[in-house]
Biopython code that builds the backbone (N, CA, C, O; Angstrom):
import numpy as np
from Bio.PDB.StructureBuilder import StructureBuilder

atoms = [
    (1, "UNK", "N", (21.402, 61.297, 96.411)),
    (1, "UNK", "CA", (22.203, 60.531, 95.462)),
    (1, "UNK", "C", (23.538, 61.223, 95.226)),
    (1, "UNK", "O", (23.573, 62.450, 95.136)),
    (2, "UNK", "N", (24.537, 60.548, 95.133)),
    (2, "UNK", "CA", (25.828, 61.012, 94.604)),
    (2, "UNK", "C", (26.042, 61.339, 93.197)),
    (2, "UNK", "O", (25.306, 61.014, 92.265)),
    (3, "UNK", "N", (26.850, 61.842, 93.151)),
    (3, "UNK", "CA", (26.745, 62.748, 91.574)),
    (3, "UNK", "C", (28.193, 61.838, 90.807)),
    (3, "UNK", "O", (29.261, 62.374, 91.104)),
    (4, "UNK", "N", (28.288, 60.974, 90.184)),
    (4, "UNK", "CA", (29.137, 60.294, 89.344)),
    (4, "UNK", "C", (29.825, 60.923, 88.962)),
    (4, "UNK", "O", (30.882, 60.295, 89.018)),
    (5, "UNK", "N", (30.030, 61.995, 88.490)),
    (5, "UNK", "CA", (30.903, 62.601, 87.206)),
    (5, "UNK", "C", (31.751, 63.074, 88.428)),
    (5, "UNK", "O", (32.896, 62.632, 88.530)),
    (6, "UNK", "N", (31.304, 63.873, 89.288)),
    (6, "UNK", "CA", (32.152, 64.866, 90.644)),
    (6, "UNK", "C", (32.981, 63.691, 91.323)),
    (6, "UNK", "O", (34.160, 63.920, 91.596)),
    (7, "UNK", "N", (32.541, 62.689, 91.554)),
    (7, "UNK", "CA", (33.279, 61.113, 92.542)),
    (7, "UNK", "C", (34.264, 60.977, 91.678)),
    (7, "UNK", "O", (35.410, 60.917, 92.125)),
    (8, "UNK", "N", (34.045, 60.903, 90.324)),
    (8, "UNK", "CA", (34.748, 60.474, 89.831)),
    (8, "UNK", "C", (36.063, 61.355, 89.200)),
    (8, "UNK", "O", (37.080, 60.846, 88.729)),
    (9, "UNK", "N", (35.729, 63.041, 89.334)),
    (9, "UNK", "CA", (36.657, 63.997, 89.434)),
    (9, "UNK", "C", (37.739, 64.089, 90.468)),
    (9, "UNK", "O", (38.937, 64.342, 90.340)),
    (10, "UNK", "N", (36.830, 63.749, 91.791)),
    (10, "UNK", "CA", (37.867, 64.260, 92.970)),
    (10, "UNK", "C", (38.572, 62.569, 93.159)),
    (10, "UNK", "O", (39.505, 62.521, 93.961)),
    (11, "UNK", "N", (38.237, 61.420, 92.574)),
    (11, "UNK", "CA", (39.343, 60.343, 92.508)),
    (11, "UNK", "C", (40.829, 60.875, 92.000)),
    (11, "UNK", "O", (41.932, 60.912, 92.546)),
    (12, "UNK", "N", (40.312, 61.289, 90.633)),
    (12, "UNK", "CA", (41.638, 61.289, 89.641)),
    (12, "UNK", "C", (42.146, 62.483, 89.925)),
    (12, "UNK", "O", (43.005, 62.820, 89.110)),
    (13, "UNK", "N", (41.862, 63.540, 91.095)),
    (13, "UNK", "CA", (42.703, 64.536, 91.473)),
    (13, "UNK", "C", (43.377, 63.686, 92.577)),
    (13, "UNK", "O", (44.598, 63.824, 92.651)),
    (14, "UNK", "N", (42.909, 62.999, 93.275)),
    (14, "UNK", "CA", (43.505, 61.945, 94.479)),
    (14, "UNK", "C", (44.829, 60.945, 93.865)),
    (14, "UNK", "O", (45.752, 60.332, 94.402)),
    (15, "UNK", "N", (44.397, 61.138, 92.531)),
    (15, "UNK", "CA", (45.195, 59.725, 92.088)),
    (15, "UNK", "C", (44.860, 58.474, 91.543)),
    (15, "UNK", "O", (45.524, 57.533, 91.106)),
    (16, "UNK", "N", (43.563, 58.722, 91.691)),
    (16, "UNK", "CA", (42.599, 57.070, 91.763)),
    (16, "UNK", "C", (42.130, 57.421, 90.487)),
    (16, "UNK", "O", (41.721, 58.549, 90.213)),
    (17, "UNK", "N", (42.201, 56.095, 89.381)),
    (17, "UNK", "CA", (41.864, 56.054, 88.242)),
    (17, "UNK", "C", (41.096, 54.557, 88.083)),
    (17, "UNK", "O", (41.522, 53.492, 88.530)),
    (18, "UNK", "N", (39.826, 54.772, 87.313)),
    (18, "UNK", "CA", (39.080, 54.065, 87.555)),
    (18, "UNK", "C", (38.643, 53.523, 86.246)),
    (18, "UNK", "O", (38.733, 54.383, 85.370)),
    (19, "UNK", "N", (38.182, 52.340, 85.808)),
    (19, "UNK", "CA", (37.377, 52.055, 84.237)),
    (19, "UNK", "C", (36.757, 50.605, 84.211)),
    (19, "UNK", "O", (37.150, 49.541, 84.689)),
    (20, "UNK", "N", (35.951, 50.856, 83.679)),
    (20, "UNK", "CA", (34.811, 49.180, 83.696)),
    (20, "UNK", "C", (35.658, 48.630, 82.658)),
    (20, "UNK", "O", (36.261, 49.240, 81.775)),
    (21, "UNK", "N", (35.608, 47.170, 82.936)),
    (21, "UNK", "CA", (36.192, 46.688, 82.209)),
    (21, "UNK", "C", (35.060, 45.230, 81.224)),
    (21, "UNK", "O", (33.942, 45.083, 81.718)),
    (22, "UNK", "N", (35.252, 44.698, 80.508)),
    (22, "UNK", "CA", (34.283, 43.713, 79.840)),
    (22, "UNK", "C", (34.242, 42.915, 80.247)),
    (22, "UNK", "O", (34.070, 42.204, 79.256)),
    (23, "UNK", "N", (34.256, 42.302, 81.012)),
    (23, "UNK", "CA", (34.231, 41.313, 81.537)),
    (23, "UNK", "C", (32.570, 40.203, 81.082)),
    (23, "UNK", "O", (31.506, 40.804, 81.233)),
    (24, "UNK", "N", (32.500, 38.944, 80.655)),
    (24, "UNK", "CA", (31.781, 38.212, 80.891)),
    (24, "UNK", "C", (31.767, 37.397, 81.753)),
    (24, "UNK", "O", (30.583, 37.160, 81.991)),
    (25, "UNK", "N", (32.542, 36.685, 82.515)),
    (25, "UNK", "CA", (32.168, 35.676, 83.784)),
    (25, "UNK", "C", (33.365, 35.834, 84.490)),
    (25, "UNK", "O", (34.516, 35.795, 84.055)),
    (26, "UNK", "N", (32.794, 36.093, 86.104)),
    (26, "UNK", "CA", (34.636, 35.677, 87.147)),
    (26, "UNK", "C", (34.249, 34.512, 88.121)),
    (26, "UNK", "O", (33.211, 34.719, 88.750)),
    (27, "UNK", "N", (34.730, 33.621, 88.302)),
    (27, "UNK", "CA", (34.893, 32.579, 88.980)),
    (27, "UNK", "C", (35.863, 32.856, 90.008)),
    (27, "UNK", "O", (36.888, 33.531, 89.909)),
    (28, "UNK", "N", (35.332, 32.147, 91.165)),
    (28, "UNK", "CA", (36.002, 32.182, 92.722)),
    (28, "UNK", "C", (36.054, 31.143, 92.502)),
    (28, "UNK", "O", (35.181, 30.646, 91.790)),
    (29, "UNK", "N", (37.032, 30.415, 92.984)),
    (29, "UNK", "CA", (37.208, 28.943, 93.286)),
    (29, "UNK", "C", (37.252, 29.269, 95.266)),
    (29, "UNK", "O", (37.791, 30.227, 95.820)),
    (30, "UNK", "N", (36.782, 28.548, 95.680)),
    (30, "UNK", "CA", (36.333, 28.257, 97.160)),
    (30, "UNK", "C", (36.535, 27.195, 97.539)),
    (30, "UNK", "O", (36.447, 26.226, 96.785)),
    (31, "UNK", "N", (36.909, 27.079, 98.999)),
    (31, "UNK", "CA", (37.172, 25.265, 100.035)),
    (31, "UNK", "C", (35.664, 24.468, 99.408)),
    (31, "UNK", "O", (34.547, 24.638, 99.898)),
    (32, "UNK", "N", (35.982, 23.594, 98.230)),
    (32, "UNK", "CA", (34.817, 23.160, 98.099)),
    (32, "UNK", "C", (33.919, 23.335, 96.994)),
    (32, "UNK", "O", (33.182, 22.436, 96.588)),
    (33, "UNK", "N", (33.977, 24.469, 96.513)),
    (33, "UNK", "CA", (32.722, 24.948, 96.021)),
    (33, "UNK", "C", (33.550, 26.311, 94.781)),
    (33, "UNK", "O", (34.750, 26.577, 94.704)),
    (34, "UNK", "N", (32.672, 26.784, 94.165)),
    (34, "UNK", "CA", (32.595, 28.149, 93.317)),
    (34, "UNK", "C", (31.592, 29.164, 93.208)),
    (34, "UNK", "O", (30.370, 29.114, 93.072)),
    (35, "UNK", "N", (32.505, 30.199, 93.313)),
    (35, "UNK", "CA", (31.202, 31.435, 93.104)),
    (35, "UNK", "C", (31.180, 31.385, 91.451)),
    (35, "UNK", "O", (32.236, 31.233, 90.837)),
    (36, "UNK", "N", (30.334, 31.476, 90.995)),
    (36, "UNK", "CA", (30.301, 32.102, 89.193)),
    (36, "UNK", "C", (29.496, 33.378, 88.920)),
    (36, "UNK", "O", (28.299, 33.333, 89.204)),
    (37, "UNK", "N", (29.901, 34.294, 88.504)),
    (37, "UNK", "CA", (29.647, 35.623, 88.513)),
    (37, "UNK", "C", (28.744, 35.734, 87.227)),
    (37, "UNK", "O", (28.127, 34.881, 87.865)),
    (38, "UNK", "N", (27.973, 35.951, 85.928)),
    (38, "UNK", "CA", (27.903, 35.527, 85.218)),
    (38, "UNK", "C", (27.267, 37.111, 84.528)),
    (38, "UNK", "O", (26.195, 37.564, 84.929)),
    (39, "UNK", "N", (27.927, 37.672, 83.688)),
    (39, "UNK", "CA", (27.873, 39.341, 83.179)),
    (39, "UNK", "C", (28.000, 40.127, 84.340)),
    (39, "UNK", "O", (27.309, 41.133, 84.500)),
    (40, "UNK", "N", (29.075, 39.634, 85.402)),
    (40, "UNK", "CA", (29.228, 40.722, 86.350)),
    (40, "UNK", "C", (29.566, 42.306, 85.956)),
    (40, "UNK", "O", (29.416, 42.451, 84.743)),
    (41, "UNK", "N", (29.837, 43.117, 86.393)),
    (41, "UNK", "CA", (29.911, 44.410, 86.453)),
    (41, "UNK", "C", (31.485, 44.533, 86.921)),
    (41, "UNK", "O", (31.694, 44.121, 88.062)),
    (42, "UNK", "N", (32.364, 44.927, 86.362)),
    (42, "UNK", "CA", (33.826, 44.690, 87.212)),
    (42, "UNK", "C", (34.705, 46.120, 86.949)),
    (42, "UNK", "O", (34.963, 46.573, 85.834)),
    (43, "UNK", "N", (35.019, 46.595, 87.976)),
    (43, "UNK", "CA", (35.699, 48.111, 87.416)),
    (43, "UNK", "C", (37.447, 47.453, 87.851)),
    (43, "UNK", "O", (37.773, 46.434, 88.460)),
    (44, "UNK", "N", (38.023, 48.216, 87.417)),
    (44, "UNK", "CA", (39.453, 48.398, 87.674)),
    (44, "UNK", "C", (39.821, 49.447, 88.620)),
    (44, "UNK", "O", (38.994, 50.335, 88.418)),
    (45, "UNK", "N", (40.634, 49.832, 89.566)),
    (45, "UNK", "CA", (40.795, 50.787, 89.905)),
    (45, "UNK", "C", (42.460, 50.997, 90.552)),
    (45, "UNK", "O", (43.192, 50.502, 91.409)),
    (46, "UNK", "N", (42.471, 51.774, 89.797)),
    (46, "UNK", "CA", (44.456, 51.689, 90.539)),
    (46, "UNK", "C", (44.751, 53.136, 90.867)),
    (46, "UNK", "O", (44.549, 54.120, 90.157)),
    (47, "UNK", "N", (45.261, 53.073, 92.064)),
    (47, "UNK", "CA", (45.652, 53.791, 93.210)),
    (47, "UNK", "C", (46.750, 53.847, 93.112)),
    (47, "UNK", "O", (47.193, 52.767, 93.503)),
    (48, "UNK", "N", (47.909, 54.793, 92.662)),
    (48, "UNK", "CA", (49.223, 54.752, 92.728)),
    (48, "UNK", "C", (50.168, 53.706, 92.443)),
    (48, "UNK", "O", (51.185, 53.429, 93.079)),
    (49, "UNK", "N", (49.683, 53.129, 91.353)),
    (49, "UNK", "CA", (50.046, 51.978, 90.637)),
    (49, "UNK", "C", (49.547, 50.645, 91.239)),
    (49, "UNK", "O", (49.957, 49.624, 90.687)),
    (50, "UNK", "N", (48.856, 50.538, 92.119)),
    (50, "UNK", "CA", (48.083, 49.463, 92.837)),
    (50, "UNK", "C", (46.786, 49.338, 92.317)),
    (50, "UNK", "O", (45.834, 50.079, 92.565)),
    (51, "UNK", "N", (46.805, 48.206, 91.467)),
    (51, "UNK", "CA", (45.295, 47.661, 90.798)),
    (51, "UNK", "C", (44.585, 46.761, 91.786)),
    (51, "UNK", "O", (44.965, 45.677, 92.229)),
    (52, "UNK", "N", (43.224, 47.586, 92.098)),
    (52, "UNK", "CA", (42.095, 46.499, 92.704)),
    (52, "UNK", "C", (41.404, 46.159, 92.051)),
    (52, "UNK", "O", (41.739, 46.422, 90.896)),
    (53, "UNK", "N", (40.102, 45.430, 92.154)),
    (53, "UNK", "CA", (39.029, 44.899, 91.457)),
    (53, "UNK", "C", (38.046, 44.990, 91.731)),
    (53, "UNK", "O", (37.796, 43.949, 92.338)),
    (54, "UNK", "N", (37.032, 45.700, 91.702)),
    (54, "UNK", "CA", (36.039, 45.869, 92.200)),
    (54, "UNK", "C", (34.663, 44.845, 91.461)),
    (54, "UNK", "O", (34.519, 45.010, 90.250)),
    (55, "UNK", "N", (33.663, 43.797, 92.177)),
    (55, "UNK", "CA", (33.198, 43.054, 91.088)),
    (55, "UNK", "C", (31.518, 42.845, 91.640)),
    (55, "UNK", "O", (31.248, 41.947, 92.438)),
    (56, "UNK", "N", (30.663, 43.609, 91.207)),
    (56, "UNK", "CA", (29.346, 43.658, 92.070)),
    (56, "UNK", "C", (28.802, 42.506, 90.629)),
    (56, "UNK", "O", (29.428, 42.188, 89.618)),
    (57, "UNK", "N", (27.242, 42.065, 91.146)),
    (57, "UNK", "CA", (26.169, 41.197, 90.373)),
    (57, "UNK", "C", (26.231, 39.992, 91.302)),
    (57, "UNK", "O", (27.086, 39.676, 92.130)),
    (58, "UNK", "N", (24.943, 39.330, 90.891)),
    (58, "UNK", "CA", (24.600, 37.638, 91.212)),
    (58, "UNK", "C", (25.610, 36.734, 91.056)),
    (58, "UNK", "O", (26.535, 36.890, 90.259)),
    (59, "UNK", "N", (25.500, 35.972, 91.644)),
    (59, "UNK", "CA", (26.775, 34.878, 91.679)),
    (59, "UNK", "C", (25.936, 33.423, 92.157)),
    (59, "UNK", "O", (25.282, 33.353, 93.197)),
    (60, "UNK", "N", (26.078, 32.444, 91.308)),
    (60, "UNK", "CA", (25.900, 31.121, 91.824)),
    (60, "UNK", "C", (26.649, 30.153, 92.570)),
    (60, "UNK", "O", (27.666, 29.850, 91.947)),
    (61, "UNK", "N", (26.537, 29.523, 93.711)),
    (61, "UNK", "CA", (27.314, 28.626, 93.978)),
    (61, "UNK", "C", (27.001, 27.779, 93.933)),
    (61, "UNK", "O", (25.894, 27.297, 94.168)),
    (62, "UNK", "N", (28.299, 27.202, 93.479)),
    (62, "UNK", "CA", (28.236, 25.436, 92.652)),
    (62, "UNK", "C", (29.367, 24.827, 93.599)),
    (62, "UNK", "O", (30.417, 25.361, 93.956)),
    (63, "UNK", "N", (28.792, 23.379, 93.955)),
    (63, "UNK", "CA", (30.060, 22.503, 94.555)),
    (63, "UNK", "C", (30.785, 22.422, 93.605)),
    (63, "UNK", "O", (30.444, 22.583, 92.433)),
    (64, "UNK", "N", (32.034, 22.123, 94.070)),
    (64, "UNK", "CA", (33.425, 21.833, 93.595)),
    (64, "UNK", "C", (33.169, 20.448, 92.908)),
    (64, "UNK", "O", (34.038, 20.017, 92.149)),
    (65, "UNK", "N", (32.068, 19.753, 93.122)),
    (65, "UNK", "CA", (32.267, 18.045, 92.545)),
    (65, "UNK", "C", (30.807, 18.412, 91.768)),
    (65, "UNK", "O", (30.189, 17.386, 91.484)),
    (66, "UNK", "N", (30.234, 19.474, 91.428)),
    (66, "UNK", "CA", (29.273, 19.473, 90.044)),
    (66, "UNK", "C", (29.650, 18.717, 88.384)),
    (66, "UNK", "O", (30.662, 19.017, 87.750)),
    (67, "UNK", "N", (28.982, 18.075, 88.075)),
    (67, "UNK", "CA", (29.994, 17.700, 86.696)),
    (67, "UNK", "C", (29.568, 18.676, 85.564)),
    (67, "UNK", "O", (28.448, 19.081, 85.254)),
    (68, "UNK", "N", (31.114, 19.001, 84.902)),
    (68, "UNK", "CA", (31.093, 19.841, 84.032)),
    (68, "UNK", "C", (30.563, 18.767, 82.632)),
    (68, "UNK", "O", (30.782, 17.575, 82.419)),
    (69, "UNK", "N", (29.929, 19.621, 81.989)),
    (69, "UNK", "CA", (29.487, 19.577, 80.681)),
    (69, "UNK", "C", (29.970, 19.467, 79.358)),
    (69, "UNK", "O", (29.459, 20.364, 78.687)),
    (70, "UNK", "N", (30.624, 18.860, 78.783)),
    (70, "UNK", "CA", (31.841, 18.793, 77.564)),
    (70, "UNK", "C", (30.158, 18.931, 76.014)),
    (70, "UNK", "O", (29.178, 18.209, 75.835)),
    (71, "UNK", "N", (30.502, 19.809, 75.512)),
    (71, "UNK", "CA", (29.909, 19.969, 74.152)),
    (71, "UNK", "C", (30.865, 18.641, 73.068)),
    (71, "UNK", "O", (31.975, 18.112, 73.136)),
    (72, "UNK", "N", (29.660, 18.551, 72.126)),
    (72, "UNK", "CA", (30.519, 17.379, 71.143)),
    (72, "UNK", "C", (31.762, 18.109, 70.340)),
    (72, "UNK", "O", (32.327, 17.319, 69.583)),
    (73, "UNK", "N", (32.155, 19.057, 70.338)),
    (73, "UNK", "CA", (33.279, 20.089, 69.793)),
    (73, "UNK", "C", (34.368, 19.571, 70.727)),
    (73, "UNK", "O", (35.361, 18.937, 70.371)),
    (74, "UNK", "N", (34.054, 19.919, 71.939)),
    (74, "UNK", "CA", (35.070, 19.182, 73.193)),
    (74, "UNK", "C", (35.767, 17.472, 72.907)),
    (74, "UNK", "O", (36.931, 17.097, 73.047)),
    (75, "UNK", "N", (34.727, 16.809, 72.533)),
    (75, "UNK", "CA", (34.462, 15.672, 72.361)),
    (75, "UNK", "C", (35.449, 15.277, 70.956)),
    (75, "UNK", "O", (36.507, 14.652, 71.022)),
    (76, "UNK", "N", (35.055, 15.607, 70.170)),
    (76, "UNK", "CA", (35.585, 15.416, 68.673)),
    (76, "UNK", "C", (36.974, 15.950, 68.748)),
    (76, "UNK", "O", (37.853, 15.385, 68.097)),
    (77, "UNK", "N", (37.343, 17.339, 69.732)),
    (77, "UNK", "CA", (38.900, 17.337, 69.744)),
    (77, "UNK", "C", (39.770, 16.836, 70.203)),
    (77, "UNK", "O", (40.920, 16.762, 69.771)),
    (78, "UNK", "N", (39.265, 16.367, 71.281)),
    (78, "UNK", "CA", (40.027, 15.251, 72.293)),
    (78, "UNK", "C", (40.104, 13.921, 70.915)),
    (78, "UNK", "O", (41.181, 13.517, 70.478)),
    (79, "UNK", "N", (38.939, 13.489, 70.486)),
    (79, "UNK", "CA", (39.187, 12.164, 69.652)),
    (79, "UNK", "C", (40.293, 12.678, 68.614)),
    (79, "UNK", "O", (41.289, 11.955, 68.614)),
    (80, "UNK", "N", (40.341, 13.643, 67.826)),
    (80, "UNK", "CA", (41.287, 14.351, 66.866)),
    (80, "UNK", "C", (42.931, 14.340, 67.610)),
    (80, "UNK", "O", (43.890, 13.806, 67.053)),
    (81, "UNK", "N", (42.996, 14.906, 68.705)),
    (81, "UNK", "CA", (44.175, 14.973, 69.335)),
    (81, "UNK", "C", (44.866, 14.031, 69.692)),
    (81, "UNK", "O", (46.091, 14.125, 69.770)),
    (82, "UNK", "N", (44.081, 12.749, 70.025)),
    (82, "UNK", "CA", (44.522, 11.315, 70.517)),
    (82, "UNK", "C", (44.138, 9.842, 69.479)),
    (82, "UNK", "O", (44.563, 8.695, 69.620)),
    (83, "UNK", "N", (43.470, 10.228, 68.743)),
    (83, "UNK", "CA", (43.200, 9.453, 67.582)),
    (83, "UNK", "C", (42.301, 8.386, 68.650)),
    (83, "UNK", "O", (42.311, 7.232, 68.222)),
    (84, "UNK", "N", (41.852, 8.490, 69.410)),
    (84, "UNK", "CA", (41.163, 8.182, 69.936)),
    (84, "UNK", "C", (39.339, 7.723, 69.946)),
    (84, "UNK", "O", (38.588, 8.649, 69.641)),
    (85, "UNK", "N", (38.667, 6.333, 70.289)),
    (85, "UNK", "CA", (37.552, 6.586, 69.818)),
    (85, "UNK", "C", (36.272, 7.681, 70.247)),
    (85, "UNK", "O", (36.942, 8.650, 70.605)),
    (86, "UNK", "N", (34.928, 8.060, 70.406)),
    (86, "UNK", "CA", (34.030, 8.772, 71.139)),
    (86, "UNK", "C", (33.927, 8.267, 72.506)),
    (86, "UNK", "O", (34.183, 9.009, 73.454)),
    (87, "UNK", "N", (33.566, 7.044, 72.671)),
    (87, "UNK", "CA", (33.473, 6.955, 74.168)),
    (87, "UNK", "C", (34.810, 6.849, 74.820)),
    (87, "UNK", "O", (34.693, 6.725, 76.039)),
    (88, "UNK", "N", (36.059, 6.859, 74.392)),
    (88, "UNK", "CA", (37.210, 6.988, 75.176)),
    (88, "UNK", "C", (37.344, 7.965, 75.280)),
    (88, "UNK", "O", (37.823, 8.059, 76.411)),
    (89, "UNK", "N", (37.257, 9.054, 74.826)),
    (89, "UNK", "CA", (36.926, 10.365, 74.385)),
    (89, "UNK", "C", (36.104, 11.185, 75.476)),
    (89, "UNK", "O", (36.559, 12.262, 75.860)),
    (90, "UNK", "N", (35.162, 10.803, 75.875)),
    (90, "UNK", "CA", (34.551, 11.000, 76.502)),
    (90, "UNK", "C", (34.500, 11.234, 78.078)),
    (90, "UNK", "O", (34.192, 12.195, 78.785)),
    (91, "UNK", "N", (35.005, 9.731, 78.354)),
    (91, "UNK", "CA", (35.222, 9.142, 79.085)),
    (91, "UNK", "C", (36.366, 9.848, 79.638)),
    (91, "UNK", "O", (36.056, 10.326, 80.729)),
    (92, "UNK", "N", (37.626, 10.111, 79.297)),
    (92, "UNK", "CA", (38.153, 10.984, 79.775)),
    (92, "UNK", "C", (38.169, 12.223, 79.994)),
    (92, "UNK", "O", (38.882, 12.795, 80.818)),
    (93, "UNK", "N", (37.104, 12.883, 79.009)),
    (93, "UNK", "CA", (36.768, 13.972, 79.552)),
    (93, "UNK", "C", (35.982, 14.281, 81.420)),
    (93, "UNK", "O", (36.357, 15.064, 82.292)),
    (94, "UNK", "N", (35.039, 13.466, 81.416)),
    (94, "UNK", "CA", (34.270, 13.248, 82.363)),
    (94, "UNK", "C", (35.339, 12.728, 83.734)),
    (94, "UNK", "O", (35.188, 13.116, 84.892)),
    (95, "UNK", "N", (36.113, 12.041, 83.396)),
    (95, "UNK", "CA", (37.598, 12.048, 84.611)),
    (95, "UNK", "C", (38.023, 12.773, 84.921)),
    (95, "UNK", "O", (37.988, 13.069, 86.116)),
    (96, "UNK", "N", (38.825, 13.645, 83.804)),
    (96, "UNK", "CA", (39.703, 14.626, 84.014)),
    (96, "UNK", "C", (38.977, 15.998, 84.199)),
    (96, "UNK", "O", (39.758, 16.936, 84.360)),
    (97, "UNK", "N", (37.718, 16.296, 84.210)),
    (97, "UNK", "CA", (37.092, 17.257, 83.990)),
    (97, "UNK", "C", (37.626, 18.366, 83.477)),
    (97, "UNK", "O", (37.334, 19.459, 83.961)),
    (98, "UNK", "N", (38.756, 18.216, 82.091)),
    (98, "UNK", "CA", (39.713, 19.168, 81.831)),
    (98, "UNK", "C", (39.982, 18.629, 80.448)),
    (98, "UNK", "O", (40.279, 17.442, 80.311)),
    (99, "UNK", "N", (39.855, 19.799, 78.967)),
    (99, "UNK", "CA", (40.259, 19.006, 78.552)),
    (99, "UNK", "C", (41.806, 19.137, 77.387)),
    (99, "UNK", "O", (41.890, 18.836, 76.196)),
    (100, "UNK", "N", (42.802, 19.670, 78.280)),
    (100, "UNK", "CA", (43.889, 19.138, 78.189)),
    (100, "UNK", "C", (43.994, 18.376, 78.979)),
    (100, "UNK", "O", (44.011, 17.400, 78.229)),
    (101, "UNK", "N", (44.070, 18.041, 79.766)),
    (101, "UNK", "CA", (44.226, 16.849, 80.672)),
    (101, "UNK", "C", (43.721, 15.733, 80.682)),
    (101, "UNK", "O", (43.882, 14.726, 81.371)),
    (102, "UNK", "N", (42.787, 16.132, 79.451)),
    (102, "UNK", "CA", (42.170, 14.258, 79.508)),
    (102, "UNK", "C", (42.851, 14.050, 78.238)),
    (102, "UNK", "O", (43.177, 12.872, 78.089)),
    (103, "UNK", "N", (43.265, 15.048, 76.992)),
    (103, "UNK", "CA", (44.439, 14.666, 76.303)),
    (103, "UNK", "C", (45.853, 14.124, 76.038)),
    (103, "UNK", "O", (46.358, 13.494, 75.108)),
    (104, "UNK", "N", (46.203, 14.504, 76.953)),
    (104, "UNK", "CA", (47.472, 14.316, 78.016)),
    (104, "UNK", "C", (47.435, 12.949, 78.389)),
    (104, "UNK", "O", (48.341, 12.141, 78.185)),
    (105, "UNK", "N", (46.130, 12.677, 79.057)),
    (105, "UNK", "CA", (45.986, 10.787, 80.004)),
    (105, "UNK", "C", (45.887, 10.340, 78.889)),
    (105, "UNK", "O", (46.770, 9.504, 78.695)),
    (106, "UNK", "N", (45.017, 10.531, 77.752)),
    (106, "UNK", "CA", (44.921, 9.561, 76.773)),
    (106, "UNK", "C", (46.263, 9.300, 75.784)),
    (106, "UNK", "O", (46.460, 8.234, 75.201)),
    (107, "UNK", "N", (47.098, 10.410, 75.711)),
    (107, "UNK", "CA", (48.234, 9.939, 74.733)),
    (107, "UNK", "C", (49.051, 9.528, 75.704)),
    (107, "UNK", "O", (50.131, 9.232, 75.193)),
    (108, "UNK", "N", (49.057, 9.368, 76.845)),
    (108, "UNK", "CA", (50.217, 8.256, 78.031)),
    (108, "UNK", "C", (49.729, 7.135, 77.963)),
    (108, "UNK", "O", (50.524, 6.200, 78.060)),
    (109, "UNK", "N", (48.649, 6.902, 77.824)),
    (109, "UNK", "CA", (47.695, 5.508, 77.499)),
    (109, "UNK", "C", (48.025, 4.880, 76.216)),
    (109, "UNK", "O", (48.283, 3.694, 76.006)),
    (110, "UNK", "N", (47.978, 5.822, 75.423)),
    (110, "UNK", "CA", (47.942, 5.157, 73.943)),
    (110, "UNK", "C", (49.389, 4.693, 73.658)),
    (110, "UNK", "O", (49.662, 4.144, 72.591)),
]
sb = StructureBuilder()
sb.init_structure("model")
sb.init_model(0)
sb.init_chain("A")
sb.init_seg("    ")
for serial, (resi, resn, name, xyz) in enumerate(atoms, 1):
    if name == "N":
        sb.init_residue(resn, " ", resi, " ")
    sb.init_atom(name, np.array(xyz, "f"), 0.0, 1.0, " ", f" {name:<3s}", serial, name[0])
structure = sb.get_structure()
């Protein structure tokens, strides 16, 4: 086994500075599809002012045409923002799968 504390001595005599960072979820967007990382593990590491990313854990892939999920919070702000009713509301959420963007269509509409 490698000894952590020593790897991580003879980096920062090299130059290489290293630190986990908090991360809760990283998303790949892919031809198609997404990786979703979900409590990945993600360090930072910069090399002479050059930041990489280092990002180990499980990852799901999801097609690109999965439908996203709008909570009624989602729902009720879009209706708030556009004075808009629930199922129009909705309804554009589920279009735009975005939801500024289904805010946006609905006040060009209205």
């Amino acid at each position: 086994m490698f000894d952590q504390k020593k790897i991580s001595q003879a980096m920062k005599k090299m130059g290489i500075a290293q630190k986990e960072l908090p991360v809760k979820q990283v998303i790949f967007l892919l031809e198609g599809s997404k990786a979703i990382f979900s409590e990945p593990n993600v360090v930072e590491i910069d090399m002479a002012g050059q930041k990489t990313y280092q990002i180990t854990g499980e990852f799901v892939l999801q097609d690109e045409e999965s439908s996203i999920e709008f909570d009624e919070d989602d729902i009720k702000e879009v209706m708030k923002q556009t004075n808009n009713s629930r199922s129009e509301s909705k309804k554009a959420l589920e279009e735009e799968k975005d939801i500024a963007k289904a805010i946006i269509k609905l006040r060009k509409n209205g």
